[in-house]
C-alpha positions as CSV (number, residue, x, y, z in Angstrom):
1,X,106.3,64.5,206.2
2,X,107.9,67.5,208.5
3,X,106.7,68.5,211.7
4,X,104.9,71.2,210.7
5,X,103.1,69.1,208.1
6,X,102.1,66.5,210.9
7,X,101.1,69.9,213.3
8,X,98.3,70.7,210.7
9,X,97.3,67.4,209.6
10,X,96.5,66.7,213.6
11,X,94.5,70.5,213.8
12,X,92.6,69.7,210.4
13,X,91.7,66.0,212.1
14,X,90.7,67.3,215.1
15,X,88.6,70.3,213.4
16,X,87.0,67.7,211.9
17,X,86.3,65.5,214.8
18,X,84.5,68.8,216.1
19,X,82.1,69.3,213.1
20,X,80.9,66.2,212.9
21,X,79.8,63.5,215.5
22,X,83.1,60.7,215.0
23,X,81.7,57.1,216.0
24,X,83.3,55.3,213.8
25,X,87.2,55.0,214.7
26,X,89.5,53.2,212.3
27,X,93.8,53.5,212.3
28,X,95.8,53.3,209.6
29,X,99.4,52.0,210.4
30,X,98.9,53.3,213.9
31,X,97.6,56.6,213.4
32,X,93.4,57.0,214.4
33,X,90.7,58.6,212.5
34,X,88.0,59.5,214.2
35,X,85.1,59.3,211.4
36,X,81.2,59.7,211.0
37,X,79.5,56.8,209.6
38,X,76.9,58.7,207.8
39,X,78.6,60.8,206.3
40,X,81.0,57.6,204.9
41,X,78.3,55.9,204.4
42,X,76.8,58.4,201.2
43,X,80.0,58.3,199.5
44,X,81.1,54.3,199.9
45,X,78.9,51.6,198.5
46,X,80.8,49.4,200.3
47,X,80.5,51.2,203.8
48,X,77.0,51.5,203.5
49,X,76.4,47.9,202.7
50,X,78.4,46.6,206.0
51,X,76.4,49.5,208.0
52,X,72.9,48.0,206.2
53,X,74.5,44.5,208.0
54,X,75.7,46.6,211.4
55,X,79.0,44.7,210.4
56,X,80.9,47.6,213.0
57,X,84.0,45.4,213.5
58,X,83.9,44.6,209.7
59,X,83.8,48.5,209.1
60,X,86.2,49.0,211.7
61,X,88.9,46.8,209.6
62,X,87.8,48.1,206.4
63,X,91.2,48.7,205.4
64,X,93.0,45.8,205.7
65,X,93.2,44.5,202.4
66,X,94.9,47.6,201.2
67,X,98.5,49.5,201.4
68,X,97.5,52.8,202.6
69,X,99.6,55.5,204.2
70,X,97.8,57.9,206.7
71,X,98.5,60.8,204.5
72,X,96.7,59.3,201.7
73,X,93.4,58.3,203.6
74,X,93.4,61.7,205.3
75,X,92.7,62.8,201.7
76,X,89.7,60.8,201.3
77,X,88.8,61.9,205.1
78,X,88.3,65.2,204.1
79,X,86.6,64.8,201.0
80,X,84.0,62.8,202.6
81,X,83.4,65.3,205.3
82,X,83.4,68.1,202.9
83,X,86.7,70.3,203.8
84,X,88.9,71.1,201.2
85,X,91.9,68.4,199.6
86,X,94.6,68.5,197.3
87,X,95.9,65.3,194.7
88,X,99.3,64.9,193.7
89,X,100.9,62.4,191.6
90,X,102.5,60.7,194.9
91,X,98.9,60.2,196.2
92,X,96.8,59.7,193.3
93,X,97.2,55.9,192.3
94,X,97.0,55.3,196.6
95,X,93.4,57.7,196.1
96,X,92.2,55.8,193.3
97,X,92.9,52.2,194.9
98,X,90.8,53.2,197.6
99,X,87.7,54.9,196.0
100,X,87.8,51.7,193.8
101,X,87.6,49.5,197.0
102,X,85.3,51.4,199.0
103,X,82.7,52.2,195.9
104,X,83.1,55.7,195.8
105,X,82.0,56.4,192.4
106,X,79.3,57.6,190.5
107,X,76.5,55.2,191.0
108,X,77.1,56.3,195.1
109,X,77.5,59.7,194.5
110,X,77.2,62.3,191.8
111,X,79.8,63.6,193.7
112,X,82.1,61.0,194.0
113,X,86.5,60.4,195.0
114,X,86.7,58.2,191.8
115,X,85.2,60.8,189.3
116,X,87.3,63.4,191.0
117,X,91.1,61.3,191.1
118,X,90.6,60.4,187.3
119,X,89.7,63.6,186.2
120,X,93.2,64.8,188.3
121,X,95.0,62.0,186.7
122,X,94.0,62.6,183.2
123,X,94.1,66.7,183.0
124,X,97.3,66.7,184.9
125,X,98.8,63.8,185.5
126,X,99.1,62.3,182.1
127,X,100.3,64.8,179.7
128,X,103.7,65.0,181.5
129,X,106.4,62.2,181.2
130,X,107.7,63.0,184.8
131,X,104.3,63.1,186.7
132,X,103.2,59.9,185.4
133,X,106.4,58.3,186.2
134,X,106.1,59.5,189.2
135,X,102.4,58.3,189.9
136,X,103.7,55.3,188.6
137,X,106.3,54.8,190.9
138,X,104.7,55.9,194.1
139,X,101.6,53.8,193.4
140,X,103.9,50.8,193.2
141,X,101.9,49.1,195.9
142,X,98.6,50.1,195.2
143,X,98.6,48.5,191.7
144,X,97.8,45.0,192.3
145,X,94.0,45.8,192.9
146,X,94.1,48.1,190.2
147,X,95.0,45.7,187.6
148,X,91.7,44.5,187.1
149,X,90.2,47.5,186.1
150,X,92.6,48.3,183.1
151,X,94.6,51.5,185.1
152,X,98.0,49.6,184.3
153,X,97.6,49.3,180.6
154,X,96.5,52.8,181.0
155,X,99.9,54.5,182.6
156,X,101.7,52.4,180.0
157,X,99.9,53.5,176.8
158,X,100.7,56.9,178.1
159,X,104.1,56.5,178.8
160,X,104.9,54.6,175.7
161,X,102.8,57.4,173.5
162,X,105.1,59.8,174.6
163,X,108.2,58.1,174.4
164,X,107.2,57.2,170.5
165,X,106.8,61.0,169.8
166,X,110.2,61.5,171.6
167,X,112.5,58.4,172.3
168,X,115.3,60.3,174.2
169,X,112.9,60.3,177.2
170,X,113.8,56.8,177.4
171,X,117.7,57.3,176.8
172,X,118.5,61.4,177.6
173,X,118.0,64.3,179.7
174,X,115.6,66.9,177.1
175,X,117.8,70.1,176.9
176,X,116.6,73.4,177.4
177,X,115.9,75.1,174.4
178,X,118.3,78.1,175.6
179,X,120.8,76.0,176.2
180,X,121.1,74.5,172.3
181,X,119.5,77.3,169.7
182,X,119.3,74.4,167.1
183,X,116.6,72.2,169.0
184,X,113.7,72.3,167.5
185,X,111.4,69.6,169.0
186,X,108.6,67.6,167.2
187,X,105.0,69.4,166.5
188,X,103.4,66.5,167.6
189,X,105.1,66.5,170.5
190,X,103.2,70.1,171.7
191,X,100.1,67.7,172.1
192,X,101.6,66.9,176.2
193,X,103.7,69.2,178.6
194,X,107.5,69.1,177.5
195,X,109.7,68.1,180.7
196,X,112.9,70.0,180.8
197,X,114.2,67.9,183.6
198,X,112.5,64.2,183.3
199,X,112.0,61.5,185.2
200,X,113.8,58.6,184.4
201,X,111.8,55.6,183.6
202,X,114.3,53.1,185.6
203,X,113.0,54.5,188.6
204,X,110.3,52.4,188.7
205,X,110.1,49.2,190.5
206,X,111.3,45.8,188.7
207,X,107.5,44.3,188.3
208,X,106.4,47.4,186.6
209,X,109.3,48.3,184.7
210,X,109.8,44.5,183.1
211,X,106.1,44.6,181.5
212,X,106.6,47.9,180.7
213,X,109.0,47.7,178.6
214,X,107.8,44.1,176.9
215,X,104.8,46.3,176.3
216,X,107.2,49.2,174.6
217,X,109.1,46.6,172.4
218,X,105.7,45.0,170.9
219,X,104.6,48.1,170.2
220,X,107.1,49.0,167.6
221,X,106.9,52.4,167.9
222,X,109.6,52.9,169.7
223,X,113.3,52.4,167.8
224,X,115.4,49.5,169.8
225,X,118.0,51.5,170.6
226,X,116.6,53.4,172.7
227,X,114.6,50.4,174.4
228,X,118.2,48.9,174.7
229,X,119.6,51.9,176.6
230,X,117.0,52.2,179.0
231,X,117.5,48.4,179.8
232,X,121.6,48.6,180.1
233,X,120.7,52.1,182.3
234,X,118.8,50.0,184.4
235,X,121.5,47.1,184.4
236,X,123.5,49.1,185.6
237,X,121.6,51.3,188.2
238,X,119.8,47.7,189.7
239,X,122.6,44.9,189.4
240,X,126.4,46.7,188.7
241,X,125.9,49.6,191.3
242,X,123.7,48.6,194.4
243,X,125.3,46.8,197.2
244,X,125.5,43.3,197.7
245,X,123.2,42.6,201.0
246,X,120.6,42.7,198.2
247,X,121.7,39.9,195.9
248,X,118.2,38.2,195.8
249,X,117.0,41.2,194.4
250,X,120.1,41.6,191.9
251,X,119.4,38.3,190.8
252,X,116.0,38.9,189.8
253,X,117.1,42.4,187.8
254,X,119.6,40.7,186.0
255,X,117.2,37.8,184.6
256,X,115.1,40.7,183.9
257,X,117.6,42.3,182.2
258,X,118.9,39.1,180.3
259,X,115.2,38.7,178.9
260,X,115.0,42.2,178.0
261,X,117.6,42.4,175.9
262,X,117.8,42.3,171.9
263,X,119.8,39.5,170.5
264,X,120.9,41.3,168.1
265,X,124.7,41.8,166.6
266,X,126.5,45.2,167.8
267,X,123.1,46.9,169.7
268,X,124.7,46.1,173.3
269,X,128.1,47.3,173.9
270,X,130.7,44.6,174.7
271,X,132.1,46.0,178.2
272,X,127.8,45.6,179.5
273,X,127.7,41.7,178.1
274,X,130.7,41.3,179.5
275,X,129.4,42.7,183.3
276,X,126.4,41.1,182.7
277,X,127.4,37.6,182.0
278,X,130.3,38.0,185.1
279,X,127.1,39.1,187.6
280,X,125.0,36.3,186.3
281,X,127.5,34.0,187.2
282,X,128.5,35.6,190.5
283,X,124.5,35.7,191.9
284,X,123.6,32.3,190.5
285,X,121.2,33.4,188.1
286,X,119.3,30.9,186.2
287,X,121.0,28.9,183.4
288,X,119.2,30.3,180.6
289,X,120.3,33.9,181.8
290,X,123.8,32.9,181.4
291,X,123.3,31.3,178.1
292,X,121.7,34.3,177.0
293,X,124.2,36.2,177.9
294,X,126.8,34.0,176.4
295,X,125.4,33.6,173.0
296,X,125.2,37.5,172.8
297,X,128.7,37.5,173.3
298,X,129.8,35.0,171.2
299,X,127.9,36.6,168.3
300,X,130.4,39.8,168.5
301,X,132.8,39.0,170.3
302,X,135.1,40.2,167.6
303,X,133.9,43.8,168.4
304,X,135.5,43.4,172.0
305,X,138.5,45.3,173.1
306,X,141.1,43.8,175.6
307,X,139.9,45.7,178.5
308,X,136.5,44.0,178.1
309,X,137.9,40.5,178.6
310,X,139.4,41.8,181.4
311,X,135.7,42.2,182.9
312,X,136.0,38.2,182.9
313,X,138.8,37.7,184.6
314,X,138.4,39.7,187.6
315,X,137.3,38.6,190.9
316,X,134.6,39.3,193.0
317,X,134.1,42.1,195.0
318,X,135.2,45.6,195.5
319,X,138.5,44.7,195.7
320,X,139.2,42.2,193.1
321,X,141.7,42.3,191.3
322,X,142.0,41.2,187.8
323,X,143.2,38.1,186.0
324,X,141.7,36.0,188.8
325,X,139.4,33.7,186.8
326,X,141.1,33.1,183.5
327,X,138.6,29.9,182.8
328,X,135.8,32.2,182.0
329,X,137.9,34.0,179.9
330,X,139.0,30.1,177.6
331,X,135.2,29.3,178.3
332,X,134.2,32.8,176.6
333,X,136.8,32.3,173.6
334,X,135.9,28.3,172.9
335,X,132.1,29.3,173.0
336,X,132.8,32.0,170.3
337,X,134.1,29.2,167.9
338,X,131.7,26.9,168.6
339,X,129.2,29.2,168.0
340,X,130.5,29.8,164.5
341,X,131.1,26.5,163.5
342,X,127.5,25.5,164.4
343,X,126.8,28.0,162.2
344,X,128.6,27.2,159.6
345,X,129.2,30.3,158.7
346,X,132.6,31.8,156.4
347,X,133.7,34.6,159.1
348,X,137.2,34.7,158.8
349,X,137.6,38.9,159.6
350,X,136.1,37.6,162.9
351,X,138.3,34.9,163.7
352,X,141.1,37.1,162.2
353,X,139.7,39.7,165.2
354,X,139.6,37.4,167.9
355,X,143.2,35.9,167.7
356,X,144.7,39.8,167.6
357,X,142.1,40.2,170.3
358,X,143.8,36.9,172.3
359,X,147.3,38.5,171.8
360,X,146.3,42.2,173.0
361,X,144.7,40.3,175.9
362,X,147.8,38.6,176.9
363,X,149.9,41.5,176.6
364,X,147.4,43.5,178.9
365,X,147.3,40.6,181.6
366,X,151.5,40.1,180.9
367,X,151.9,43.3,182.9
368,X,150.5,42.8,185.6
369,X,152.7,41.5,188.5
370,X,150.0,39.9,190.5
371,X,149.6,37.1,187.2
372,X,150.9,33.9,188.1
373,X,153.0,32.0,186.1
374,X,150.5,29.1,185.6
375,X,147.7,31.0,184.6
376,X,149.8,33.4,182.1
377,X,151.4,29.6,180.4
378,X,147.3,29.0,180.1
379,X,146.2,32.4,178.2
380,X,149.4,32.3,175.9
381,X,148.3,28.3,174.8
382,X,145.1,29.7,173.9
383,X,146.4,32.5,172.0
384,X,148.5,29.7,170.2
385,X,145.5,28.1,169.7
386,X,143.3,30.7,168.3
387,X,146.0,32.0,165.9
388,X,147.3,29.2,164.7
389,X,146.2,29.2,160.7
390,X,144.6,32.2,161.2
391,X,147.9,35.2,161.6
392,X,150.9,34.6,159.8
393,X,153.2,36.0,162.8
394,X,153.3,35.6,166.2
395,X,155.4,38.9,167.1
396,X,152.5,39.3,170.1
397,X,153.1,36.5,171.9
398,X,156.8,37.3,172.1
399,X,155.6,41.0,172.9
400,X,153.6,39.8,176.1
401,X,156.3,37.0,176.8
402,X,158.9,40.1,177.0
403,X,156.4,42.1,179.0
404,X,155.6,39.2,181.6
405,X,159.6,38.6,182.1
406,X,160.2,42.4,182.6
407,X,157.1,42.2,185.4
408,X,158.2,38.9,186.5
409,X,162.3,39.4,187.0
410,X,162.4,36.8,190.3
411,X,161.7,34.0,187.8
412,X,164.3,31.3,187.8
413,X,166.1,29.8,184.5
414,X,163.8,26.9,184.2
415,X,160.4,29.1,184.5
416,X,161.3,31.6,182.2
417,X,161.8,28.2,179.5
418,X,158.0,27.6,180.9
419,X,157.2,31.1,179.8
420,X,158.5,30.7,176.7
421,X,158.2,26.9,175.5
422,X,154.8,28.8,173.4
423,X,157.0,30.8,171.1
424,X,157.3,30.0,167.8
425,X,160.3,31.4,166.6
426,X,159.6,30.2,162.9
427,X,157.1,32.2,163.0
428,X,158.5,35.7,163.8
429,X,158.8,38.4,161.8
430,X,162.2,39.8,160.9
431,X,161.7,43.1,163.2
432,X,161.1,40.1,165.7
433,X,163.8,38.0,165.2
434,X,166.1,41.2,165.3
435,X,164.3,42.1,169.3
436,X,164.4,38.3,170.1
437,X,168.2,38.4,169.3
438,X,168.9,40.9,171.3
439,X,166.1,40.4,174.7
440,X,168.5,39.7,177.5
441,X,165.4,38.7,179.6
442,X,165.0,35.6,177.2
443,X,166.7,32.4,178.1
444,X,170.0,31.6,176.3
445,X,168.7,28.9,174.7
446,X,166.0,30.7,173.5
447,X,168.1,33.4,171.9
448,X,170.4,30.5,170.2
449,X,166.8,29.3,168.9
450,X,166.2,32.6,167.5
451,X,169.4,33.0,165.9
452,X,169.3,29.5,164.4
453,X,165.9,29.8,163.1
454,X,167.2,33.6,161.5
455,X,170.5,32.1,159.8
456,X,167.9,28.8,158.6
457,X,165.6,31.7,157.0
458,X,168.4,34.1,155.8
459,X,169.8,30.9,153.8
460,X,166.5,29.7,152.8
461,X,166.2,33.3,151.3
462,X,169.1,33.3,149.5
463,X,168.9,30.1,148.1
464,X,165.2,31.1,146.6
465,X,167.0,34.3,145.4
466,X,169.7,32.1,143.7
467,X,167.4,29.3,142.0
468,X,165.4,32.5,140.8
469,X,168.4,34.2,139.4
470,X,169.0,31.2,137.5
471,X,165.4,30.2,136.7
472,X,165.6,34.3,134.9
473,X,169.1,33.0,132.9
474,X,167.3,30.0,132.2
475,X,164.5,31.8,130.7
476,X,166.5,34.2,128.7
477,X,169.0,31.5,127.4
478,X,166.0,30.2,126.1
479,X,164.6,32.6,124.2
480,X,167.9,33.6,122.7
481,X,168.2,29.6,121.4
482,X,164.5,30.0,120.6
483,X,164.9,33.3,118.9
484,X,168.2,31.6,117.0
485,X,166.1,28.5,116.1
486,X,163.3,30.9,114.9
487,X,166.1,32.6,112.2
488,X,167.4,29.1,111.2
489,X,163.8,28.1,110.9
490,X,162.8,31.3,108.7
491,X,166.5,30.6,106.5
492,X,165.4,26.9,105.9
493,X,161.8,28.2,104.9
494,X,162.8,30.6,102.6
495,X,165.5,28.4,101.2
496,X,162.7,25.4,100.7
497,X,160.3,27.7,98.9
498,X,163.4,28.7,96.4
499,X,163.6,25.5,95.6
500,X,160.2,24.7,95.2
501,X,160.0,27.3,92.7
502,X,163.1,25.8,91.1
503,X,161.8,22.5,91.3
504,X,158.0,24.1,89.9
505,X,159.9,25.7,86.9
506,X,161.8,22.1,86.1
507,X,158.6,20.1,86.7
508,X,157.2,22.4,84.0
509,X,159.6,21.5,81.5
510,X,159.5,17.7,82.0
511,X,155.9,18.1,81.7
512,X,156.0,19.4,78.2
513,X,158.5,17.2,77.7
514,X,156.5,14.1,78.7
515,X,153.7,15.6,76.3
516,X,156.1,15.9,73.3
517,X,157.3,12.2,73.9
518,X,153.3,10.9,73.7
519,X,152.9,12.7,70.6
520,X,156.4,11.4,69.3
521,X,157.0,15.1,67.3
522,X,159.9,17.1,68.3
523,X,158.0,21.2,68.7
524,X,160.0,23.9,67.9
525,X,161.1,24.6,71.5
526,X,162.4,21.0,71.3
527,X,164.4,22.3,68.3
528,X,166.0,25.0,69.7
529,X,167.0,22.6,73.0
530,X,168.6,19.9,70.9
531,X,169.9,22.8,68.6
532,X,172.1,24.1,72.5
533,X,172.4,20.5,73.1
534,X,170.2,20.6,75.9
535,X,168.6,17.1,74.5
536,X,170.2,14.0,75.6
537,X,169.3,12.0,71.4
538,X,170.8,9.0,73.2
539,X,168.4,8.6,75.5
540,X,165.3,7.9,74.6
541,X,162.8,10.3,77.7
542,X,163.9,14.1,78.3
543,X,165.8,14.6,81.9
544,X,165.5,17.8,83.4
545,X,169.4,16.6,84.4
546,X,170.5,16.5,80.8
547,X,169.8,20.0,80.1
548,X,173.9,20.8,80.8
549,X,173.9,23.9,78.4
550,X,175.6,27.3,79.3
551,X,173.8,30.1,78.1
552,X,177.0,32.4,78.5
553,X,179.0,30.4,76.3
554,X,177.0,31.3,73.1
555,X,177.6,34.0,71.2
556,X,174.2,35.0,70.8
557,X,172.3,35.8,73.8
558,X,169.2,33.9,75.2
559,X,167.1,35.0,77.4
560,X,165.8,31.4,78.8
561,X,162.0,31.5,81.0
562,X,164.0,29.4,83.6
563,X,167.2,31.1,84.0
């Protein structure tokens, strides 16, 4: 309150000290009212009772049970003497408390505080989003003896009515309709006062904001991405940015936070986990808050860049620096897989993910100078570990070997071996055999290694090139031998079948022959065979052998079915 506002709050208190006859003094928070009991006495049940009792030092204490601020119980002052008051949504939850306590409602009075404050708060307070946030938050004290009567659920029906209709109130500033010509906001919307410049609903103190928003999410009204952004808004508003006298209170916003938040895959982005599960750690919250935050980031941690691991390894402080605590980093990485292998599920584009994400990692910590050798040996083993089976080269641990070197040139012979004993020069590619072969930062050794391993490969190469050339000549030997056997095979066929038709013919004739013999009579074809001397008469059966005559040697032509 300014000066000026003090000068005329004293004049109106003293104006109406002189109206009325003040015998009943009371001070709030060191400031005196000078009242009439009478007069206090029609508009408070509860005055009037302690007056029916002459309880005077009970009156005089009346307001001991409750917060109030001397600007706020001026207001009820002046109503009950009759001058003229003002609400706003700073003193309206305050007013309320107090007409609840002291009975000023309609069974006192037709004219009552009570009747009067609700009416204010639901014809002005209520259709905007920023006046009941900030009733909300200014009443922050004044809401534990309101609970009872329902006016809680009441600002949070309100609030989460409105942020159904429009969930940006939650997540966004609401634009000015000047400012973007294609904004065309919801009819339903018309029903409360649109706020161009809103309140933001983290503003309000932790023990309203947490039921609040449990409230919002059983609702279902409300889409969870915008839930999710107003709790990460307030992560990082409560716990990241405030300073660090107030870690109690951190503590208790982060475990708020922690039980807030969705478990679902890809809804929270990687770099507030990752902040999260570091300020969890660093302000001792409970163990289920860091499990929480752990199995959230173990269910996409495949969706994490490099720069979000980094969150993990930095110190504590403003002025830590980074790659301090690479243990939470391994802890993060080993929880991932275990995760997945519990369960059981076939994931391999994550895992896939992760080792590229171990590699980019390593190259990122590699430059910086500050990273000991010790701890860089650690985060390449683990990249080992997480690739091995899973990539097929390991050019990026040689990138981030070459990188640390270059950052780390006052390393001796011996710990540049350290550095390097990870590599597995079977396993790079050939652009990296051709960089490994000619790093002057590498130890000689190494370089041999490389070159060894190259000439192994190159050979290997050549000899699979070879045995395939010859496996090809191989193959085409064979079909030209198969393709030859096939013609011989053809010749032999056709060759058989001519003399099976031979052979058919011949059989013919010695089975008419054979026929003849049974019925011991020479036919006329036998005739005309013995006639050519085709008939054996020595022997006594017909030979398809004894037929010896030529045709061409006779003079007269005959044209013979077997010829």
């Amino acid at each position: 309150m300014s000066d000026s506002d003090k000068k005329n709050s004293n004049e109106n208190r003293n104006s109406m000290s002189a109206s009325y006859v003040s015998d009943l003094h009371i001070n709030v928070k060191g400031v005196p009212f000078h009242l009439c009991k009478e007069m206090l006495a029609k508009r408070s049940s509860k005055v009037s009772s302690l007056l029916e009792r002459n309880e005077i030092d009970e009156l005089r204490l009346i307001l001991r049970d409750l917060e109030v601020d001397p600007e706020t119980f001026e207001l009820v002052a002046r109503f009950c003497n009759g001058s003229e008051f003002k609400f706003t949504s700073d003193t309206i939850v305050s007013v309320l408390c107090i007409a609840y306590y002291l009975g000023m409602n309609e069974e006192q009075s037709s004219n009552n505080l009570l009747g009067k404050a609700s009416e204010f708060l639901e014809h002005r307070v209520f259709p905007s989003w920023s006046e009941t946030i900030n009733a909300l938050r200014s009443g922050d004290k004044s809401f534990d003896k309101l609970a009872d009567v329902g006016l809680v659920d009441v600002f949070f029906d309100s609030l989460i009515e409105k942020a159904s209709y429009d969930p940006r109130l939650l997540g966004e500033l609401i634009k000015n309709r000047a400012e973007t010509d294609d904004y065309r906001p919801n009819p339903r919307r018309r029903l409360f006062v649109i706020d161009w410049k809103s309140e933001d609903l983290i503003t309000i103190p932790l023990r309203l904001y947490e039921p609040f928003m449990i409230r919002a999410i059983k609702s279902r009204s409300i889409p969870v991405e915008y839930i999710v952004l107003s709790v990460c808004k307030y992560a990082k508003k409560w716990v990241f940015d405030t300073e660090e006298s107030l870690s109690g209170q951190k503590r208790e916003a982060i475990e708020v936070v922690e039980r807030l938040l969705p478990y679902q895959r890809g809804l929270i982005s990687c770099e507030l986990l990752f902040e999260s599960l570091k300020h969890s750690i660093w302000l001792e919250a409970s163990s289920e808050c860091q499990n929480g935050f752990m199995i959230r980031i173990c269910k996409q941690l495949d969706m994490a860049k490099s720069t979000d691991l980094k969150i993990l390894s930095r110190g504590y402080g403003e002025k830590a620096e980074g790659f301090e605590n690479i243990e939470l980093v391994k802890t993060v990485v080993k929880s991932f897989y275990t995760y997945y292998a519990n369960e059981d599920s076939e994931t391999v584009s994550h895992f896939v993910k992760v080792a590229k994400l171990s590699e980019e990692f390593l190259f990122l910590a590699a430059s910086e100078a500050s990273l000991k050798l010790e701890a860089f040996v650690e985060l390449a083993e683990m990249t080992v570990a997480v690739s091995q089976g899973i990539l097929s080269y390991s050019d990026g641990i040689y990138r981030a070997i070459d990188v640390f070197l270059e950052s780390h040139r006052y390393l001796t012979e011996s710990e540049k071996m350290e550095v390097c004993k990870v590599l597995e020069c079977g396993k790079l590619s050939q652009e990296g055999f051709e960089r490994a072969a000619k790093n002057q930062k590498l130890p000689l050794r190494i370089v041999v290694n490389v070159l060894c391993v190259s000439q192994l490969q190159i050979r290997d190469t050549v000899a699979k090139e070879i045995k395939g050339m010859e496996e090809k000549v191989d193959e085409e030997e064979e079909e030209e031998i198969e393709v030859s056997s096939d013609e011989d095979e053809m010749e032999k066929m056709s060759n058989k079948l001519l003399g099976l038709e031979i052979e058919n013919d011949e059989c013919v004739v010695h089975r008419r022959k054979n026929m003849k013999k049974k019925k011991k009579k020479i036919s006329v074809w036998g005739q005309v065979k013995r006639k050519f001397g085709c008939l054996n008469s020595s022997s006594s059966s017909y030979s398809v052998d004894a037929c010896t005559c030529d045709v061409k040697k006779k003079k007269k032509k005959i044209h013979h079915h077997y010829e």
